[in-house]
N, CA, C and O atoms as CSV, one atom per row, in Angstrom:
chain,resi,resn,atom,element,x,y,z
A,1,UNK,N,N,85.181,98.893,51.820
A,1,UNK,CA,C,83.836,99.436,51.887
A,1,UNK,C,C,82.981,98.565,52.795
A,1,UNK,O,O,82.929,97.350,52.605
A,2,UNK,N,N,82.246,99.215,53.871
A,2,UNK,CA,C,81.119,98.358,54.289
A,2,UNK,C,C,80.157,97.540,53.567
A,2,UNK,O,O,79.664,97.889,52.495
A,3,UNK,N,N,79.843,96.230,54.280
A,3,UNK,CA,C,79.222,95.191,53.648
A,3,UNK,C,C,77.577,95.241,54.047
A,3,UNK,O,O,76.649,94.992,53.277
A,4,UNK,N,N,77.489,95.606,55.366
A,4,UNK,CA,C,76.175,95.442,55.682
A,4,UNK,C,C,75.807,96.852,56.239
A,4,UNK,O,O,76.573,97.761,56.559
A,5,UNK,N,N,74.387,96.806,56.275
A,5,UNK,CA,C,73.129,98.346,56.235
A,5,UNK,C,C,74.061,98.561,57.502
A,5,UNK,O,O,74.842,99.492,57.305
A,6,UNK,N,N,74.219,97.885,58.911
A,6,UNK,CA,C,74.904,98.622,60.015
A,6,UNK,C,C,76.329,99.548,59.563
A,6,UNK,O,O,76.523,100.759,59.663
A,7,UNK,N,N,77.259,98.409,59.011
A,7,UNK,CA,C,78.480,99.114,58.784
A,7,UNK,C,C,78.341,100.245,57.992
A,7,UNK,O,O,79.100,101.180,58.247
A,8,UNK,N,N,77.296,100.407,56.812
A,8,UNK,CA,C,77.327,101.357,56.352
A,8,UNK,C,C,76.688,102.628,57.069
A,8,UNK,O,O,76.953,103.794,56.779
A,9,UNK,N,N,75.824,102.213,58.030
A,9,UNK,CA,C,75.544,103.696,58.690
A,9,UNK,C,C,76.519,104.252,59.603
A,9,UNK,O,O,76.646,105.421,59.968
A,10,UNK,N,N,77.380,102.929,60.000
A,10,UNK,CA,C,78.364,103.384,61.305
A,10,UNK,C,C,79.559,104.952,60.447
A,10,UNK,O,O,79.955,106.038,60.869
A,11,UNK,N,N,79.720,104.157,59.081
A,11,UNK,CA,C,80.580,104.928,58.150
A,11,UNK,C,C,80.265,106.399,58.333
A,11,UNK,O,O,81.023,107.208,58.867
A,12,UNK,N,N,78.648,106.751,57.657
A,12,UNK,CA,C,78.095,107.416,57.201
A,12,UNK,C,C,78.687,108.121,58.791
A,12,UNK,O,O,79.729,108.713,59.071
A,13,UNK,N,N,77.709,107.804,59.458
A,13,UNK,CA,C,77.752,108.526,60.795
A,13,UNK,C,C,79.533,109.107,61.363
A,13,UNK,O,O,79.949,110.100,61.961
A,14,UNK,N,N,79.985,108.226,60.949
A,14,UNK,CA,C,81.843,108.501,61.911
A,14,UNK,C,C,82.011,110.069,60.708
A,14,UNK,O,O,82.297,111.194,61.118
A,15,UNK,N,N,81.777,109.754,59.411
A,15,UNK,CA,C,82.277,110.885,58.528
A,15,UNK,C,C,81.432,112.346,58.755
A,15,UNK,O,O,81.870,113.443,58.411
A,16,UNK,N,N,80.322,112.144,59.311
A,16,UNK,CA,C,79.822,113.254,60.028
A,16,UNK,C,C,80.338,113.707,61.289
A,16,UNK,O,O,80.821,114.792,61.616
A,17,UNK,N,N,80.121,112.572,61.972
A,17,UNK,CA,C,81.251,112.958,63.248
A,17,UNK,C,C,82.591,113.710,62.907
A,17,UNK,O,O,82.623,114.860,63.345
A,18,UNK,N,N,83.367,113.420,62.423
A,18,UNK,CA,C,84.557,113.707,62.204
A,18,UNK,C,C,84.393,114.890,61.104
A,18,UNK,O,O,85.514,115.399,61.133
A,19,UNK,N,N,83.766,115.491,60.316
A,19,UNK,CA,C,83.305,116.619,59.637
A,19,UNK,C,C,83.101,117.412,60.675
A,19,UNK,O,O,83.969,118.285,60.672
A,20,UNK,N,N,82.313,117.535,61.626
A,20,UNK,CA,C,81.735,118.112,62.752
A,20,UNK,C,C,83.250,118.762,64.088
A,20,UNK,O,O,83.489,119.876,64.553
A,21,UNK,N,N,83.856,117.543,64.249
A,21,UNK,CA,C,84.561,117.647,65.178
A,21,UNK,C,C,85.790,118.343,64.822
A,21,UNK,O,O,86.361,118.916,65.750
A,22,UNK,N,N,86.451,118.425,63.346
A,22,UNK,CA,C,87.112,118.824,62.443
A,22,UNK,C,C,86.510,120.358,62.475
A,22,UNK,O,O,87.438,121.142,62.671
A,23,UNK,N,N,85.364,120.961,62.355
A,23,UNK,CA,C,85.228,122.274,62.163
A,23,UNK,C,C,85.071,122.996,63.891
A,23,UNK,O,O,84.977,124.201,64.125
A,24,UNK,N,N,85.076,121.928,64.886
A,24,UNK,CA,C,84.867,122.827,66.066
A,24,UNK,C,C,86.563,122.981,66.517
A,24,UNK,O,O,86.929,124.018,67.071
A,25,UNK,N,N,87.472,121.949,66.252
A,25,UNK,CA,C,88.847,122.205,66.414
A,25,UNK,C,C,89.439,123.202,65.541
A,25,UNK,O,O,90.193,124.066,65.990
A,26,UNK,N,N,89.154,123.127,64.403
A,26,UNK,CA,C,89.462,124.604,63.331
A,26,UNK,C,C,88.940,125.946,64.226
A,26,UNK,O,O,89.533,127.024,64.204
A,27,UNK,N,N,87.950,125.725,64.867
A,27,UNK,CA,C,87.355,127.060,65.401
A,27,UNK,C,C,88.609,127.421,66.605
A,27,UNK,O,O,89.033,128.577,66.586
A,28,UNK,N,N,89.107,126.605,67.480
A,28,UNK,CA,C,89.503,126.305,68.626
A,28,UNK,C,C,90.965,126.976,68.511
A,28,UNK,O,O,91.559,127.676,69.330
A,29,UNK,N,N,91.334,126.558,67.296
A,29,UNK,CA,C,92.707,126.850,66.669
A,29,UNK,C,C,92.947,128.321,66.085
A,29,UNK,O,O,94.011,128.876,65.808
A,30,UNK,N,N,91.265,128.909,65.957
A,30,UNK,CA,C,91.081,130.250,65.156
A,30,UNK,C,C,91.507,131.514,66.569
A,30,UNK,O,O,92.199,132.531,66.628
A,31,UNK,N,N,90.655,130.740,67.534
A,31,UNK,CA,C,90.826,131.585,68.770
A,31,UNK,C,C,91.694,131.738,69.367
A,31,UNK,O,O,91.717,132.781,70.021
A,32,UNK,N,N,93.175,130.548,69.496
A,32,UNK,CA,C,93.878,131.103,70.111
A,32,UNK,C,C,95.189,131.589,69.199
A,32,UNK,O,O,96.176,132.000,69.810
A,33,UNK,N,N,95.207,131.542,67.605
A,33,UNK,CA,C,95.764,132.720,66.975
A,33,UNK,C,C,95.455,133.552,67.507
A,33,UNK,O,O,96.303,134.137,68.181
A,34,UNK,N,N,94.349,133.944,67.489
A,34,UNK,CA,C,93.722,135.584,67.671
A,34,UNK,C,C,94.205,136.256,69.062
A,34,UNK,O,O,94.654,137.401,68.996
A,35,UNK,N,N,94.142,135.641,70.251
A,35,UNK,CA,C,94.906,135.711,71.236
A,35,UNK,C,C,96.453,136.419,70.436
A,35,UNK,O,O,96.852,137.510,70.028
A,36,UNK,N,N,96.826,135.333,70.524
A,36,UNK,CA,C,98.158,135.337,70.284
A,36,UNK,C,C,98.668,136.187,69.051
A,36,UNK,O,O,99.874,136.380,68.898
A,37,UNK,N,N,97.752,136.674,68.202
A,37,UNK,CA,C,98.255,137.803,67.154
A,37,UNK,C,C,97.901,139.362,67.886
A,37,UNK,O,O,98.473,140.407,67.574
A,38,UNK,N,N,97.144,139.270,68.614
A,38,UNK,CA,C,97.147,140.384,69.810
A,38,UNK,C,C,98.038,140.196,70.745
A,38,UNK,O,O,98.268,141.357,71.087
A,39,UNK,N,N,98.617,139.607,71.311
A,39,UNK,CA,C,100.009,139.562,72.266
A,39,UNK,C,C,100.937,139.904,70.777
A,39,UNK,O,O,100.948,141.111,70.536
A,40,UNK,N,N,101.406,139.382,70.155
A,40,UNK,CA,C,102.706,140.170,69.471
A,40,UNK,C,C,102.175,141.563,68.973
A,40,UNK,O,O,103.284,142.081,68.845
A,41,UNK,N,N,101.554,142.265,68.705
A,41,UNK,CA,C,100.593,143.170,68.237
A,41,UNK,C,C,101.357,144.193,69.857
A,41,UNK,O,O,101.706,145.371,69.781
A,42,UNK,N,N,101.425,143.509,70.889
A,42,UNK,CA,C,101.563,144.373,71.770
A,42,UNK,C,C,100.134,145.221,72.387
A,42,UNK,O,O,100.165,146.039,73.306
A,43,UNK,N,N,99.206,144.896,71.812
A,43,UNK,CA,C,97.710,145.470,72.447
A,43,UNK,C,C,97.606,144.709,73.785
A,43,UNK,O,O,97.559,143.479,73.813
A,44,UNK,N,N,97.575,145.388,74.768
A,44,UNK,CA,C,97.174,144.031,76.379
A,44,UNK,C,C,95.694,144.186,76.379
A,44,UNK,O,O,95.101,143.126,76.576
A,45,UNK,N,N,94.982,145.186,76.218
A,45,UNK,CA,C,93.717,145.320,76.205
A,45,UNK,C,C,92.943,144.416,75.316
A,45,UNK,O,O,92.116,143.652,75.813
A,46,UNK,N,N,93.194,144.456,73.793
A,46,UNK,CA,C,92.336,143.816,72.915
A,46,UNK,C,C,92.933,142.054,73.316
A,46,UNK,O,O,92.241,141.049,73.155
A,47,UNK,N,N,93.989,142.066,73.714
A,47,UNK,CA,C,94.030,141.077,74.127
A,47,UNK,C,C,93.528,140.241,74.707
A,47,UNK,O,O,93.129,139.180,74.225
A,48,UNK,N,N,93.468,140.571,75.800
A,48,UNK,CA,C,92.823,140.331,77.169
A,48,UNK,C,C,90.716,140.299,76.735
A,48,UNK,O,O,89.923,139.559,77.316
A,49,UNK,N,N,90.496,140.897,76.074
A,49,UNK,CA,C,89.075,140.625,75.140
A,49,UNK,C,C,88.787,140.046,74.789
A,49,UNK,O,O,87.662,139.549,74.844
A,50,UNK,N,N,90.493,139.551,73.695
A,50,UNK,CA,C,89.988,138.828,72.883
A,50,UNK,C,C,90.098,136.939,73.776
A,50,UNK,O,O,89.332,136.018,73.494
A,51,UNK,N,N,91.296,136.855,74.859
A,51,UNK,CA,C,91.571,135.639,75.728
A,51,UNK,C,C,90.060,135.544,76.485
A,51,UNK,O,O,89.628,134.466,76.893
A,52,UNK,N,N,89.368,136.722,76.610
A,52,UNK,CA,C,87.986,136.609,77.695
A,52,UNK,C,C,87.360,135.491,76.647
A,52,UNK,O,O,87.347,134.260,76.643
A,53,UNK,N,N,86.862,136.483,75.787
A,53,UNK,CA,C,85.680,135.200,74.975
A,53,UNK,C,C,86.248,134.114,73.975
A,53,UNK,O,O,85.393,133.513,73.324
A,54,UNK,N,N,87.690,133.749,73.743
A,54,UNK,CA,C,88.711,132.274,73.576
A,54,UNK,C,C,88.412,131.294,74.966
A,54,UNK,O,O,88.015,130.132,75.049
A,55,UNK,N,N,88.661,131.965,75.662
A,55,UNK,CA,C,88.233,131.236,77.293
A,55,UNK,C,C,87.135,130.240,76.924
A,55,UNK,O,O,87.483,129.060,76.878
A,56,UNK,N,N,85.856,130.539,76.653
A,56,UNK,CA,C,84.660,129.985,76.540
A,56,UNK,C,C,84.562,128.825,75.728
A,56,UNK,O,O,84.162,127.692,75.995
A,57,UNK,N,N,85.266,129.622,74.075
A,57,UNK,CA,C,85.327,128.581,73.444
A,57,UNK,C,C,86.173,127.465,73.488
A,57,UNK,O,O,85.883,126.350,73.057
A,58,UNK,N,N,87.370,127.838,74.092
A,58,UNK,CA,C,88.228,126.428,74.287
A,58,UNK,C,C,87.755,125.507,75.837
A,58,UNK,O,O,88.178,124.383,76.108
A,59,UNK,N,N,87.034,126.119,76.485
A,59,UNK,CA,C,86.319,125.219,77.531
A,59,UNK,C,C,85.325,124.346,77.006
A,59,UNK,O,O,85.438,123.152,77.281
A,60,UNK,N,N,83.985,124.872,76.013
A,60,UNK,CA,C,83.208,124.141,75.749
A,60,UNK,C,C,83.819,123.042,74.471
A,60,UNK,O,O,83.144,122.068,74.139
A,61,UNK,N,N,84.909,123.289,73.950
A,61,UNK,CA,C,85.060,121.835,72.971
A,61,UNK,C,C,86.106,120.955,73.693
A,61,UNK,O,O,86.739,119.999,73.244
A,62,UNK,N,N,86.131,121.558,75.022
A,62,UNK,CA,C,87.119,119.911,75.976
A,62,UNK,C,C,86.041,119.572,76.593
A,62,UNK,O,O,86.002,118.353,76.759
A,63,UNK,N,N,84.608,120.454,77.256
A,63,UNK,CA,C,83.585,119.991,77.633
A,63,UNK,C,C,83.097,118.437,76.721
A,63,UNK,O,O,82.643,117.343,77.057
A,64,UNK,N,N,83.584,119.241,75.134
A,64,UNK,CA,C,82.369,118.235,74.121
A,64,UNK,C,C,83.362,117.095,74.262
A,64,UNK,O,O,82.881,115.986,74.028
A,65,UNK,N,N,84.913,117.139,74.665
A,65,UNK,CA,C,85.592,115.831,74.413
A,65,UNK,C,C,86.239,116.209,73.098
A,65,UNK,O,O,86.559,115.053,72.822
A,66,UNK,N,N,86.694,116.921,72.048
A,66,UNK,CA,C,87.068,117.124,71.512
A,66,UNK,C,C,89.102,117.170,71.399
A,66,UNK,O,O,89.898,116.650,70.618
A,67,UNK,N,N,89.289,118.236,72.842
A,67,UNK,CA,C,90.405,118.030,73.066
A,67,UNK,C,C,90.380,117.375,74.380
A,67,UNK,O,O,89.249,117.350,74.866
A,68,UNK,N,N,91.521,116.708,75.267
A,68,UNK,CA,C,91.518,116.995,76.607
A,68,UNK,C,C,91.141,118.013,77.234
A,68,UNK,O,O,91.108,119.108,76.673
A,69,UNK,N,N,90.710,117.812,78.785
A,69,UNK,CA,C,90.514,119.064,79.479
A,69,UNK,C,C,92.353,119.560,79.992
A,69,UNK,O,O,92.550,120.733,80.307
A,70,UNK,N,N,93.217,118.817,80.005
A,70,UNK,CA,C,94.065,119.406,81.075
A,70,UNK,C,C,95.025,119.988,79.407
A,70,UNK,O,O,95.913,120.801,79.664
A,71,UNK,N,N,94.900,119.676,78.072
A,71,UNK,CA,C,95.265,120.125,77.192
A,71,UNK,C,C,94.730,121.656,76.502
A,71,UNK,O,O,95.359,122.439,75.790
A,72,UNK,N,N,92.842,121.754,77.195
A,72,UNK,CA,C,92.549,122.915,77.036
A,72,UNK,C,C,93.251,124.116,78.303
A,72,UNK,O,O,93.532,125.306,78.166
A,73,UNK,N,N,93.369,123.173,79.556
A,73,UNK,CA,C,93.713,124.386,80.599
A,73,UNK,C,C,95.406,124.652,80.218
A,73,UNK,O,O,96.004,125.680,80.537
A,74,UNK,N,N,95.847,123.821,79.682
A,74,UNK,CA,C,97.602,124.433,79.168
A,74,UNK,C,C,97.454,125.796,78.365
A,74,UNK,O,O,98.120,126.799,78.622
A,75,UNK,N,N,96.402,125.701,77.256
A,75,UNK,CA,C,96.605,126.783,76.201
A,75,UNK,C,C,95.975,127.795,76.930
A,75,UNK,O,O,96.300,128.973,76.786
A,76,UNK,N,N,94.873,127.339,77.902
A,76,UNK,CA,C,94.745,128.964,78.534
A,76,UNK,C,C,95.669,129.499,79.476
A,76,UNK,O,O,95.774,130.714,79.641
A,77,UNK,N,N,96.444,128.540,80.196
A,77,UNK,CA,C,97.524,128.405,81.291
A,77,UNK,C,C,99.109,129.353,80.189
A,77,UNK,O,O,100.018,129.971,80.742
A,78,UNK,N,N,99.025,129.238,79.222
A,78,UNK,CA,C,100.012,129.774,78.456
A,78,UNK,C,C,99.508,131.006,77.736
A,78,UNK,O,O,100.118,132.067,77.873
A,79,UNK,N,N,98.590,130.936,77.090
A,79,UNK,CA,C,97.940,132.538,76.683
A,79,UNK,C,C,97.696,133.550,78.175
A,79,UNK,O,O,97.982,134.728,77.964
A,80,UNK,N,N,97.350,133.335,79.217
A,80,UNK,CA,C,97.419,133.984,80.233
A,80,UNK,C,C,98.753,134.897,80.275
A,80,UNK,O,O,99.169,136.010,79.952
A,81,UNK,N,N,99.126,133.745,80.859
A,81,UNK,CA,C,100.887,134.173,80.818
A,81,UNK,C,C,101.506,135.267,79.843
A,81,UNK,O,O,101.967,136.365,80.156
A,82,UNK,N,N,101.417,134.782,78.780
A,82,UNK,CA,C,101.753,135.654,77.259
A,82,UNK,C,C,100.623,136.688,77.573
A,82,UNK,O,O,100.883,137.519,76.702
A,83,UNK,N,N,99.586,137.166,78.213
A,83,UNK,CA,C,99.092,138.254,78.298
A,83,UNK,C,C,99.650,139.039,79.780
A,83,UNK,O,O,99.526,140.262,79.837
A,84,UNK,N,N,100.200,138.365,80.844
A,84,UNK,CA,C,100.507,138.665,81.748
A,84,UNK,C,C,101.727,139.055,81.239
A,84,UNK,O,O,102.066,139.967,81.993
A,85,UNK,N,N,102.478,138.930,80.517
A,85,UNK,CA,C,103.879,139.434,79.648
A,85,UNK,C,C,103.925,140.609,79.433
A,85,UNK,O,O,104.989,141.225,79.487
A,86,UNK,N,N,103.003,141.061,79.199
A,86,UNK,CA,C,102.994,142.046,78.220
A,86,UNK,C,C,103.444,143.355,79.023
A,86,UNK,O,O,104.173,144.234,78.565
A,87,UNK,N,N,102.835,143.326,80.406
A,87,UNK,CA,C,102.832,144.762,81.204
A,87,UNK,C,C,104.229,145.142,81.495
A,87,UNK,O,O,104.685,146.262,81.725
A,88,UNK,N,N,105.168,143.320,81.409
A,88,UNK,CA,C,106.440,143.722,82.002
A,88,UNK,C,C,107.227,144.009,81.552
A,88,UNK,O,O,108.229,144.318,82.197
């Protein structure tokens, strides 16, 4: 346990941080199921809808530092693909 008023706010503060950063990666993880339960689904359309506005959200939480950026451009670099699949 922290000893002094600093350490204890640093605590306080990291467990918010990490509460915080914990629910924007849960989100991150929500979107590209959803992708990806529309590619096996075989829909290219709702797909492709649903990869438009996943796009956004997995850009702005590598923006926040959350994930890497070249780890967010893989999952869109691979959901693409898996939507580009589909026609063939």
């Amino acid at each position: 346990m922290a000893n002094t008023a600093q350490a204890r706010k640093r605590a306080r503060q990291a467990a918010k941080a990490r509460a915080h950063n914990g629910s924007l990666r849960s989100r991150l993880r929500t979107a590209i199921k959803a992708v990806q339960k529309a590619v096996i689904a075989g829909d290219k359309e709702a797909a492709q809808s649903i990869f438009n506005t996943s796009m956004s959200t997995i850009d702005s939480i590598a923006d926040k530092k959350i994930i890497h950026k070249n780890k967010a451009a893989r999952h869109k670099s691979r959901l693409s693909a898996a939507i580009k699949g589909l026609s063939a």
